[in-house]
C-alpha positions as a LaTeX table, in Angstrom:
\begin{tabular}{lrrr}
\hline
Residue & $x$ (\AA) & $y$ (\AA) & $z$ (\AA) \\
\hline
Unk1 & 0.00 & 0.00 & 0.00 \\
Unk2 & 1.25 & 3.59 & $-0.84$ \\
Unk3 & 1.14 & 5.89 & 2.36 \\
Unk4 & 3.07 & 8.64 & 3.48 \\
Unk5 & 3.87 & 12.54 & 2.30 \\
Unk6 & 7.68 & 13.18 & 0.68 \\
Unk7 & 8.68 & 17.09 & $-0.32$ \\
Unk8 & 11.04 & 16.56 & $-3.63$ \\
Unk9 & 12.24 & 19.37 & $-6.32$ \\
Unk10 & 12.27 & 19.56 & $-10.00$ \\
Unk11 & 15.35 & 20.11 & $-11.34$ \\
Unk12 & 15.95 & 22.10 & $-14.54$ \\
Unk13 & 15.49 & 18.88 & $-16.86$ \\
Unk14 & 12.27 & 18.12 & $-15.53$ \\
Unk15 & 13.14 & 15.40 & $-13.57$ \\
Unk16 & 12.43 & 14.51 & $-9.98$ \\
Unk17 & 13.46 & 11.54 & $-7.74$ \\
Unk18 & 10.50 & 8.92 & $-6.80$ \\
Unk19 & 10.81 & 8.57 & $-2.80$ \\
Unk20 & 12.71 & 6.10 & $-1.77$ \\
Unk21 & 9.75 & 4.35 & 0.00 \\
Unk22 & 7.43 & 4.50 & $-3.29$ \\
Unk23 & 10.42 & 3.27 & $-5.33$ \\
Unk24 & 10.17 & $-0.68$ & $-4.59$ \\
Unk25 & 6.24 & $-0.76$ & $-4.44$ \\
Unk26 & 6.17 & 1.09 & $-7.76$ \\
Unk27 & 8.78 & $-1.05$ & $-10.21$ \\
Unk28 & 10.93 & 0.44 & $-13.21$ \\
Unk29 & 7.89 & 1.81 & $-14.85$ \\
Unk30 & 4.71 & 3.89 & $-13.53$ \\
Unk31 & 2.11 & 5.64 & $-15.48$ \\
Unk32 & 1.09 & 9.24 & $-14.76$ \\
Unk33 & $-1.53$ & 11.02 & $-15.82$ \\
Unk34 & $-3.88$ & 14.24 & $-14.74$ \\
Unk35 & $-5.65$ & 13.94 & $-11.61$ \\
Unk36 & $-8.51$ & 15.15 & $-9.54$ \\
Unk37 & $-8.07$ & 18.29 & $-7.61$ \\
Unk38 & $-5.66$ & 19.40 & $-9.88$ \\
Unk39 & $-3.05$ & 17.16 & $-8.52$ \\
Unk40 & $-1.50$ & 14.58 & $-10.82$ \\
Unk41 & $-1.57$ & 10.61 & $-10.12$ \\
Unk42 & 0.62 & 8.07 & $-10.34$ \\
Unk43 & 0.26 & 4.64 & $-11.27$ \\
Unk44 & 1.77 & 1.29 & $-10.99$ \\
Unk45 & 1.34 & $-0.56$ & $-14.16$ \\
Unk46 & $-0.54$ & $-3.31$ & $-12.40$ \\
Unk47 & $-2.77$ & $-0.89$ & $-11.02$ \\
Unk48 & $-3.00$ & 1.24 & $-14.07$ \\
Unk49 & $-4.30$ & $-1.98$ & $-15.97$ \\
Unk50 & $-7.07$ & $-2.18$ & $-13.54$ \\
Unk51 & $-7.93$ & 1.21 & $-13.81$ \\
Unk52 & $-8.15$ & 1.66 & $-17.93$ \\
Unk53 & $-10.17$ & $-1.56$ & $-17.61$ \\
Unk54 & $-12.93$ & $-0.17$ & $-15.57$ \\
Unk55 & $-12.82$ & 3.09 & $-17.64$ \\
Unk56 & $-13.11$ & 0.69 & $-20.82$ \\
Unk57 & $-16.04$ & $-0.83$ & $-18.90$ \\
Unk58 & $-18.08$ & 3.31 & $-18.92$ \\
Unk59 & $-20.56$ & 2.98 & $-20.66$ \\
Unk60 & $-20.17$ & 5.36 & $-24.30$ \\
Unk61 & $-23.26$ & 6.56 & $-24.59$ \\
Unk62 & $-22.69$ & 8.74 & $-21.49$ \\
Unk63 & $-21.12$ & 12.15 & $-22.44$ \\
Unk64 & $-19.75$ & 12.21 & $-18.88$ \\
Unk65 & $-18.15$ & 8.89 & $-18.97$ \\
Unk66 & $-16.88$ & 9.90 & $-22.28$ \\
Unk67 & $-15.42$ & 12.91 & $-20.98$ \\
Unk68 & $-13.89$ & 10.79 & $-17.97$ \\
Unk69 & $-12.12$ & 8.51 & $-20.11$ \\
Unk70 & $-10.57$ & 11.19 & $-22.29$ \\
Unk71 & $-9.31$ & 13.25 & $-19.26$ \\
Unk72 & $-7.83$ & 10.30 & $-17.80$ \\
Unk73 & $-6.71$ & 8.34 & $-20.93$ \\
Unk74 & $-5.64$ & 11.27 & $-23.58$ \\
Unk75 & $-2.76$ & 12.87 & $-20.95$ \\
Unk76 & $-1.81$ & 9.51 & $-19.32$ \\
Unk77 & 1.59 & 8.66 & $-20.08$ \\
Unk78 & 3.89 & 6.16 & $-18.89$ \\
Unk79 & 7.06 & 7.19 & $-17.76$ \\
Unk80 & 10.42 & 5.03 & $-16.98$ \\
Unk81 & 12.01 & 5.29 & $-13.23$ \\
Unk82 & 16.14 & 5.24 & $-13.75$ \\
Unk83 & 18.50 & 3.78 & $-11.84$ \\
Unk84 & 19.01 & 6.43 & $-9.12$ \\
Unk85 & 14.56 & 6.84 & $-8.76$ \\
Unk86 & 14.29 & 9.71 & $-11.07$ \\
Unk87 & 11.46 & 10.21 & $-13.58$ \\
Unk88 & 11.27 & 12.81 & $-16.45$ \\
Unk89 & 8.31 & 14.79 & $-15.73$ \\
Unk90 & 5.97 & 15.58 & $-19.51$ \\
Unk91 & 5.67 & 19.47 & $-19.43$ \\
Unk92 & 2.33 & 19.34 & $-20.14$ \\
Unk93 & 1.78 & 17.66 & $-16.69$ \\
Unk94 & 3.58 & 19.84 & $-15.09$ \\
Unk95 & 1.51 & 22.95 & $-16.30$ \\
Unk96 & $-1.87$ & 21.08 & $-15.65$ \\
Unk97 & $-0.59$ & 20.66 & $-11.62$ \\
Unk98 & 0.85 & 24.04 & $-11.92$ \\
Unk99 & 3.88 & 21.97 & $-10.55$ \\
Unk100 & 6.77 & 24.64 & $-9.54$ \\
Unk101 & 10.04 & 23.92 & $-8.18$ \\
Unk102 & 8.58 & 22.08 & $-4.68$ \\
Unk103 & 6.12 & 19.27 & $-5.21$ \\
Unk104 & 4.40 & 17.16 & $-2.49$ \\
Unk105 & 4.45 & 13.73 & $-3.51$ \\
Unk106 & 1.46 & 11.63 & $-1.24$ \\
Unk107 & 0.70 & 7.96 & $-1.35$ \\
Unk108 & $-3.27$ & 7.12 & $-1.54$ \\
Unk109 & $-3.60$ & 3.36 & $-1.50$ \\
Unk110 & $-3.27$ & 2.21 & $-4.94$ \\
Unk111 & $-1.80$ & 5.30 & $-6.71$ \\
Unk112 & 0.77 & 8.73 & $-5.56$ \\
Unk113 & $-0.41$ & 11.89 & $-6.01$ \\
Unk114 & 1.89 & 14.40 & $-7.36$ \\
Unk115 & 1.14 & 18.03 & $-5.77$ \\
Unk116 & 1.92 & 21.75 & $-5.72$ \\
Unk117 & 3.43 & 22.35 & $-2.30$ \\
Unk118 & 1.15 & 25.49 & $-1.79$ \\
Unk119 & $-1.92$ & 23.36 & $-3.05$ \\
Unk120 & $-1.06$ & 20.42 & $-0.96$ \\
Unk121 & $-0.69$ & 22.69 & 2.20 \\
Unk122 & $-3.89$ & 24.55 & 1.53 \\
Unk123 & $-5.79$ & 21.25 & 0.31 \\
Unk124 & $-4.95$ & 18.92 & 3.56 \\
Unk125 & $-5.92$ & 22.29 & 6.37 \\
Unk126 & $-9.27$ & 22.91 & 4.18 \\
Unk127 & $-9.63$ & 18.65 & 4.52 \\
Unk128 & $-8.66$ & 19.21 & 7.98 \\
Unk129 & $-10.97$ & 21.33 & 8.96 \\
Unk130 & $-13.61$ & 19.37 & 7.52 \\
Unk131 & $-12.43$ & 15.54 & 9.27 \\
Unk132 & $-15.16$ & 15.53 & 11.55 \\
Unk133 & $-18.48$ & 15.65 & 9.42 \\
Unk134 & $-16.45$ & 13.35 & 6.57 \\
Unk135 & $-15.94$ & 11.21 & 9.14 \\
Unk136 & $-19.95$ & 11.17 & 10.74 \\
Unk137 & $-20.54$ & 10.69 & 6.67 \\
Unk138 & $-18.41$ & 8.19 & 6.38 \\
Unk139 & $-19.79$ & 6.11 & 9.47 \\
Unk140 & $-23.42$ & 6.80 & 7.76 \\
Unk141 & $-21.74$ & 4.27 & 5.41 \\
Unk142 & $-20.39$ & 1.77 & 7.66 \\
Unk143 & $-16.20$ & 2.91 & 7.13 \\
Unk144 & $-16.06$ & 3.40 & 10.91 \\
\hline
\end{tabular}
């Protein structure tokens, strides 16, 4: 399971170093794509292929799914991890997160997040502040 926060730079190539932690969970290979909030995600291959499989599975006929599929799909990428952990970073990524020097990398079960530091910072205290009612929803549910 990916867990954890890790503060990393871009360098001037556009590459940055997968944390050490992510690095043997993840393989040689991951595939990244845009994200929700703005963020970017990160996949495992293994995982990836169960994720393009339920998007397959959307029903066409839905303009939303349809939508869904291309936002996830049309700027996934996959990307190879070098010896020393480093991945190159697609530009066009990088301008969708609004990615600046500072990122926030964040493991979420199945898949890393890659995130602005100021967005990540602002993000977790506005989820923060809002842990108690997610939580009473949540246990609406049965989670707790």
């Amino acid at each position: 399971m990916l867990i954890g926060e890790y503060t990393h730079t871009i360098d001037d190539k556009n590459r940055i170093s997968l944390p050490a932690k992510f690095r043997k969970e993840v393989g040689k290979k991951v595939v990244i794509t845009q994200g929700l909030d703005n963020c970017l995600f990160l996949y495992p291959l293994k995982e990836w292929k169960k994720i393009s499989e339920k998007l397959a599975n959307l029903s066409m006929g839905q303009s939303n799914t349809r939508g869904f599929n291309r936002f996830m799909l049309a700027g996934a990428t996959e990307v190879d991890i070098d010896s020393v952990g480093r991945m190159l970073l697609p530009e066009y990524l990088k301008i969708f997160a609004k990615l600046g020097e500072k990122v926030v990398f964040t493991g979420v079960h199945n898949r890393i997040e890659l995130w602005n530091d100021e967005r990540w910072s602002e993000y977790k205290k506005r989820i923060a502040s809002e842990a108690d009612h997610l939580a009473e929803k949540l246990g609406e549910i049965g989670v707790f």
